[in-house]
N, C-alpha and C positions, 0 to 999 in steps of 0.2 A: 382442130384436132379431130380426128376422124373418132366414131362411135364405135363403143366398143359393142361386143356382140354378146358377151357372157353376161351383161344387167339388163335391166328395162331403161327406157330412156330416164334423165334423168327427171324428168318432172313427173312421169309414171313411178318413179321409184319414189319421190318424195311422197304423194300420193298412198302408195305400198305402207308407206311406212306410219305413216297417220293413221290410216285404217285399223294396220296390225296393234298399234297400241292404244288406238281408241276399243275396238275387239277388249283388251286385256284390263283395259280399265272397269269396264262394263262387268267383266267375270268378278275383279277382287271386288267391284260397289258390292257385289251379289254374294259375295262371301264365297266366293269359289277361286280367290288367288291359286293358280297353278304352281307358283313357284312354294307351294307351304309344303306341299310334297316331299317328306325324306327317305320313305323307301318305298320300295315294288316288290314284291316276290312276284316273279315268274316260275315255271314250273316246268317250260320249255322255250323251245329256238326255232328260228325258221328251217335252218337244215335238221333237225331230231325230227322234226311234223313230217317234213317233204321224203326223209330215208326211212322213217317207218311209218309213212301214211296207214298202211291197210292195217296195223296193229293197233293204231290211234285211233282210226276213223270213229265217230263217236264219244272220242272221251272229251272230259270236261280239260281245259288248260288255260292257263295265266300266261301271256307275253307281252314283251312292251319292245319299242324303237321306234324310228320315225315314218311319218307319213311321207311320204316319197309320190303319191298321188291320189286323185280322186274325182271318182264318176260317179253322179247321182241320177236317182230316177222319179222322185217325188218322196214313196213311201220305203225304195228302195236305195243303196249306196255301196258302192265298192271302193277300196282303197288299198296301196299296196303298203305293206310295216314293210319296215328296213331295222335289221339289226344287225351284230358283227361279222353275223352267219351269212345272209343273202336278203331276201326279199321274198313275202308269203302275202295274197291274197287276203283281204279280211273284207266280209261281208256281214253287211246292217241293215235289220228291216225294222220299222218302228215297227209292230208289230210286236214285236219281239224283246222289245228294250223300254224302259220309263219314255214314255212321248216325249217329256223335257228331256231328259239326258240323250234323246237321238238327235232333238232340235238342235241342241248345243253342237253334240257331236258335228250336223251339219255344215256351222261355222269354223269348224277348225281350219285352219291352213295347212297347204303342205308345207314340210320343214317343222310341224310343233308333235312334240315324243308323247306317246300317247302307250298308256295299259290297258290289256284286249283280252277282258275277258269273254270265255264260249266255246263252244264245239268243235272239233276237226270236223272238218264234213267234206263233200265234193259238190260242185255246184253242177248244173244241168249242162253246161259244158263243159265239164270232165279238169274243173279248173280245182288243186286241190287249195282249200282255205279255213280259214275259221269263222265259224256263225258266230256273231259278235252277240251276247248280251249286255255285256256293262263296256263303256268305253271312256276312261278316265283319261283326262287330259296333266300330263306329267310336267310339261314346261311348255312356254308357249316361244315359238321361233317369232321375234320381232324385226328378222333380217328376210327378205327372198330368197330361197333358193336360185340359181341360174337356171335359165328357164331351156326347157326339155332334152330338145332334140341338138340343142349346143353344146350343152355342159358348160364345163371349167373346161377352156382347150387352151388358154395363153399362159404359156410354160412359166412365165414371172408371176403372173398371179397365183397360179397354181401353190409356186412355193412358199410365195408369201402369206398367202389364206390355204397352209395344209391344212387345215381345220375344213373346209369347205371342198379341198381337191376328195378327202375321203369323203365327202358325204356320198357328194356326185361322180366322185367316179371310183366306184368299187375295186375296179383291178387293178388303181394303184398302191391296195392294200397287201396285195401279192406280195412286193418286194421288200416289203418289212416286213412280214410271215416267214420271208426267204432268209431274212435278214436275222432274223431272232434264234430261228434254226437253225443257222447257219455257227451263230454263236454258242448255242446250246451244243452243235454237234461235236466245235470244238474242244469245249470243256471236258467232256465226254470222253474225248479222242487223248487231251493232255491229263486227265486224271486218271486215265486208266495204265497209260504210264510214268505212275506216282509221282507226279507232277504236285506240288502247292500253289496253290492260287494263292498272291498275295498284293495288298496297296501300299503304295510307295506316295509322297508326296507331290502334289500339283504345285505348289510354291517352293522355290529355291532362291540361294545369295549366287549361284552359279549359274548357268547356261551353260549346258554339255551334252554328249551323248549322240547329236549327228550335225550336222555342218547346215544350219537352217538360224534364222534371225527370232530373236524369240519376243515374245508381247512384253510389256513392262510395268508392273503394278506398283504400288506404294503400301506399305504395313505402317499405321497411323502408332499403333503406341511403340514400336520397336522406331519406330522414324530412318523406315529403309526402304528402300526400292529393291524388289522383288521380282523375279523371273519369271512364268508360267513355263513349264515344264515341255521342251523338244522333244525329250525322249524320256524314257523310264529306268536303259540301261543301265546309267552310274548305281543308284539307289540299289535294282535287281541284282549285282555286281558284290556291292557290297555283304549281299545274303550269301551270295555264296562262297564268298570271304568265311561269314558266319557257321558253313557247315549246313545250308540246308540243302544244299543240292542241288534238287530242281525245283523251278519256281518259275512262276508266271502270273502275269498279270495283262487283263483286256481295261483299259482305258483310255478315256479323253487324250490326246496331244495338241499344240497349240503351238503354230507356228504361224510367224508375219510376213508373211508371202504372199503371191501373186493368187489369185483366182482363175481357176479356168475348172474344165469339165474332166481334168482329173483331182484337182486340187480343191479342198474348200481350208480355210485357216485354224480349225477345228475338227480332228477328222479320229477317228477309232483306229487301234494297233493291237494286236499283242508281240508282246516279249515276253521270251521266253527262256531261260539259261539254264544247262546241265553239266554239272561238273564231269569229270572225266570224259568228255565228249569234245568232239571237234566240228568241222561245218560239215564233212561227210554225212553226219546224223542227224544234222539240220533239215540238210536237202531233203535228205527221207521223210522228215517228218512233215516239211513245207507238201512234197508230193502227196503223203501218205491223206492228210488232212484237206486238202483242196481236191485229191481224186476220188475219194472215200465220199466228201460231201456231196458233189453232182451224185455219184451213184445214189446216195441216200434219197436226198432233195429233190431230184430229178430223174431219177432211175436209169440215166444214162451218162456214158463218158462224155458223148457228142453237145457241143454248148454251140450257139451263133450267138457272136458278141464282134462289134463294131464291125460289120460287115464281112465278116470271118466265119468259117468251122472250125472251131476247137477242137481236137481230142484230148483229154485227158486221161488218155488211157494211160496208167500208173508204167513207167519206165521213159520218163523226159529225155531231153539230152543237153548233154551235160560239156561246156565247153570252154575251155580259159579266154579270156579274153585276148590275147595276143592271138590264138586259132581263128577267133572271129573275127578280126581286124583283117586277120591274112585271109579268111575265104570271103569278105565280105570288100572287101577294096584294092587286094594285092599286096597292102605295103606288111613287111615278113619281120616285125619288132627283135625277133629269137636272131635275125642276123644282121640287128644294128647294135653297135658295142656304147656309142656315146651322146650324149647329150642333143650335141649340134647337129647330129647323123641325122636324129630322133626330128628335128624341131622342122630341118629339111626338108626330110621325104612329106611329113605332114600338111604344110607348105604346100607341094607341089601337086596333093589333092582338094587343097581348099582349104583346109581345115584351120583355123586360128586359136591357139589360147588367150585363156579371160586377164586380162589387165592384171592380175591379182597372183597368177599363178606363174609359179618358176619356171626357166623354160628347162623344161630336164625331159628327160628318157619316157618317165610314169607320167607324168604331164601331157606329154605330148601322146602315147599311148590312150588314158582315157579320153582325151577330147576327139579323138579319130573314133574311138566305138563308141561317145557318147553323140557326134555329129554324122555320125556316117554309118553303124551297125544298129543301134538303138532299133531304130524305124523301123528294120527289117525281119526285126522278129516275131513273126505271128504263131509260129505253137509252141506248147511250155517248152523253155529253155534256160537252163541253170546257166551264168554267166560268172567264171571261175577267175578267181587270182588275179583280184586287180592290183593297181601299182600301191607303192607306200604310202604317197602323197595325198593318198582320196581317202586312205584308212587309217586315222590316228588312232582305232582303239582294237586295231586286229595284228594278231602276229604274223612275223614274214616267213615269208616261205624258207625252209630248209634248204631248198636248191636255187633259187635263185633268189638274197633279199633284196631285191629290188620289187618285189611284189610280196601280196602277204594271203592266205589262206581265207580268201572272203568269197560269198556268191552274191549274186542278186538273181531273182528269176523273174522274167519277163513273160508274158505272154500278150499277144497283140499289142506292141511297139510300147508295154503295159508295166511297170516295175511292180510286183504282187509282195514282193517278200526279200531280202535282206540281211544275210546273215555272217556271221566271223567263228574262226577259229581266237576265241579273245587273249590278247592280248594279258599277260599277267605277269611280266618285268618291268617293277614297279621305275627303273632307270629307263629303261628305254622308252616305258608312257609318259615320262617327263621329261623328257626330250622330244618328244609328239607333240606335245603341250605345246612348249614353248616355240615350235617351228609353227601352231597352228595361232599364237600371241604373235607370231612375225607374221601372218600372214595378215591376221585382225589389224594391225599395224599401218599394213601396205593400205588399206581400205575395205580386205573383206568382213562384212559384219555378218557372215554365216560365220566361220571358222569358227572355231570349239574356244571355249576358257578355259585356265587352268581350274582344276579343279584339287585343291592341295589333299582335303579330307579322303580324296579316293586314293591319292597318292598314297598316303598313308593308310589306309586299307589295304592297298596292292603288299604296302611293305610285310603285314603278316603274312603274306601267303596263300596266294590263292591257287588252287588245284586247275589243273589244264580244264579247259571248258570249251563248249561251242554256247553259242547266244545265236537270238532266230528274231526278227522284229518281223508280222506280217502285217501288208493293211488290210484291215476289216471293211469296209468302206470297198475297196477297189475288188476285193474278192467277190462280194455281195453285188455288182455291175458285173462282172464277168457271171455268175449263176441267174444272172436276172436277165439277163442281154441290154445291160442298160446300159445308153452312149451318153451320162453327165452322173458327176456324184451326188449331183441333186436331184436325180432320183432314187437315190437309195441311203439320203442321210433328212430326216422326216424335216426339221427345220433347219436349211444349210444359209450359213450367211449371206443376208443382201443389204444394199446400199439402202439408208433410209426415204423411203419416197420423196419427204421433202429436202 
């Protein structure tokens, strides 16, 4: 097995590791246990020191974070603190501090959190830091840091010890900074148009709401096997059955799917649903919200993400799916009348349907722009009016039903966002149902359940609406320029080592 580069060998490490807690024994013999520690008042940050140096310089302040390094000179010691902020200089002269409490301080490690109290000042090399007087040891790190000039650089490690990717590598803090804000902005962005944030249930008797295989639990005193939650819709759906209107909610989803670097099995959404609205208002608002946030976050339209320039300059385009079929491989869906026309021309590009799927008209339709236009899409593009068979919970189209009033929008070969003119004849979504029961039937174990309670829901009445599902996740890689979704979901599922 080749050695890895991110630890010390391993019999240097066992070594490490002896030391570090024979070090810590020695302190509690001494009545100086670090861990008895339960608070710190600080008084400042590394960045508050460094952005108003020259109005500080002088003054007295409290900070604590970790030791990240250190250079000694006898009488003299330098060391860099690490806090959430960045990374400040801290200089210590016995001289200057209890002779015992510098001794000690000398034996710290890097990696153990430490409170630094003393001066702002500037060193003789123009280095700005704090003249240390007292330097209390907060907890003592009994693991190594990765040693320097390496870092954490193997991308599996990394995710498995985020714990250690943020210590060592600060700029992977960016993307959940991006990420947080990003969330924040939207709240912001849906509350202002009186929107409800509200929670809907993680556990169901049903599986519904998008065409994905769901995890499956057990409830010990009810003695049932239990869903984990696809989607949020059905629930959302039913509020506005209720009369609230608009409503929305950002949560957990959990689907039993494959892994790859857009997918993780656990992954952030929102949905979003407004009555009296359609997917027209969707799209606005999927734009409005993803062009709005680079501007904010980023201060520009222009994004690089998976070897691409973005623009996100607010006015996408906007295209039915039968347009991009025809300008992306020739074959002209608007002048095939039937089934078998349909199954033919598709055929005679390559294109094959899934075992599970009918051979029909919409059938054959999406598997031609899911095998053949998908990939070619690199700037925002809203992708319109797909067929009935891929949309059991959206209404059809008034001109042609063989399709129904849904987008998706894609950016870099990328699905962001997801939305319908919903569907609210409570006969014709039970008849979806049960075509989506023949399909579960045939062997597909995505296809929807019935779901009887929303039936019944639909039956009182539900006011014409648009619903909008985005991923948070995939948004947050496109504002980051991140090419996996683990680097932008802090702990994303991995196989267990052993």
């Amino acid at each position: 097995m080749a050695e890895q580069k991110n630890v010390p060998q391993q019999e240097d490490l066992s070594e490490i590791l002896k030391v570090r807690r024979e070090k810590l024994a020695v302190l509690q013999a001494a009545g100086q246990d670090p861990f008895v520690h339960t608070k710190y008042e600080c008084t400042t940050n590394t960045t508050t020191v460094k952005e108003n140096f020259d109005a500080m310089e002088g003054q007295a302040v409290k900070i604590a974070g970790r030791l990240m390094s250190k250079r000694g000179m006898g009488k003299v010691s330098f060391c860099d603190l690490q806090d959430r902020y960045g990374r400040l200089q801290i200089y210590a002269r016995r001289d200057d501090m209890d002779e015992e409490a510098y001794n000690r301080f000398k034996k710290y490690d890097i990696g153990d959190i430490v409170g630094v109290e003393g001066t702002v000042f500037r060193t003789q090399r123009g280095e700005m830091s704090i003249h240390a007087t007292e330097i209390t040891l907060l907890s003592k790190s009994l693991q190594p840091l990765p040693e320097k000039f390496h870092g954490l650089q193997d991308r599996e490690l990394r995710y498995r010890q985020r714990y250690v990717d943020l210590i060592v590598n600060p700029e992977v803090r960016r993307n959940f900074e991006i990420r947080s804000k990003f969330i924040k902005h939207m709240r912001n962005y849906l509350d202002n148009m009186d929107y409800m944030e509200v929670e809907t249930p993680v556990l169901g008797t049903v599986s519904a709401g998008a065409a994905a295989r769901p995890f499956i639990t057990h409830h010990n005193t009810l003695d049932l096997d239990m869903f984990m939650r696809i989607a949020t819709e059905l629930p959302l759906k039913r509020l506005i059955v209720g009369g609230m209107e608009r409503v929305y909610e950002i949560g957990r989803i959990f689907r039993n799917e494959g892994m790859d670097t857009k997918h993780n099995p656990e992954f952030t959404s929102v949905e979003l649903y407004q009555a009296y609205a359609d997917f027209h208002d969707m799209m606005d608002i999927a734009e409005g919200i993803i062009a709005s946030a680079a501007k904010e976050l980023l201060g520009s339209y222009q994004v690089e993400w998976l070897g691409e320039t973005v623009d996100l300059t607010p006015g996408w385009e906007r295209l039915s799916m039968v347009d991009a079929v025809k300008k992306y491989t020739g074959v002209d869906f608007d002048a095939i009348s039937d089934d078998a026309e349909a199954i033919a021309a598709v055929k005679a590009i390559g294109v094959e349907l899934a075992d599970s799927a009918e051979p029909t008209w919409g059938n054959a339709l999406y598997a031609t722009f899911d095998q053949r236009v998908e990939e070619k899409l690199i700037q925002p593009t809203f992708i319109t009016m797909y067929p009935v068979e891929v949309s059991p919970l959206t209404k059809r189209s008034p001109q042609d039903p063989r399709l129904t009033e849904r987008f998706e929008l894609f950016i870099c070969h990328s699905e962001l966002a997801n939305a319908y003119s919903e569907l609210n004849d409570p006969i014709d979504q039970l008849s979806r149902f049960e075509k989506q029961a023949e399909q579960r039937a045939r062997g597909d174990e995505e296809a929807e359940m019935l779901d009887e309670d929303f039936i019944h829901a639909l039956e009182y009445g539900m006011p014409p609406t648009g619903g909008m599902g985005i991923g948070i996740d995939r948004c947050v890689m496109l504002l980051t320029g991140s090419d996996s979704i683990r680097e932008v979901i802090l702990f994303p599922t991995m196989r267990p080592v052993d």
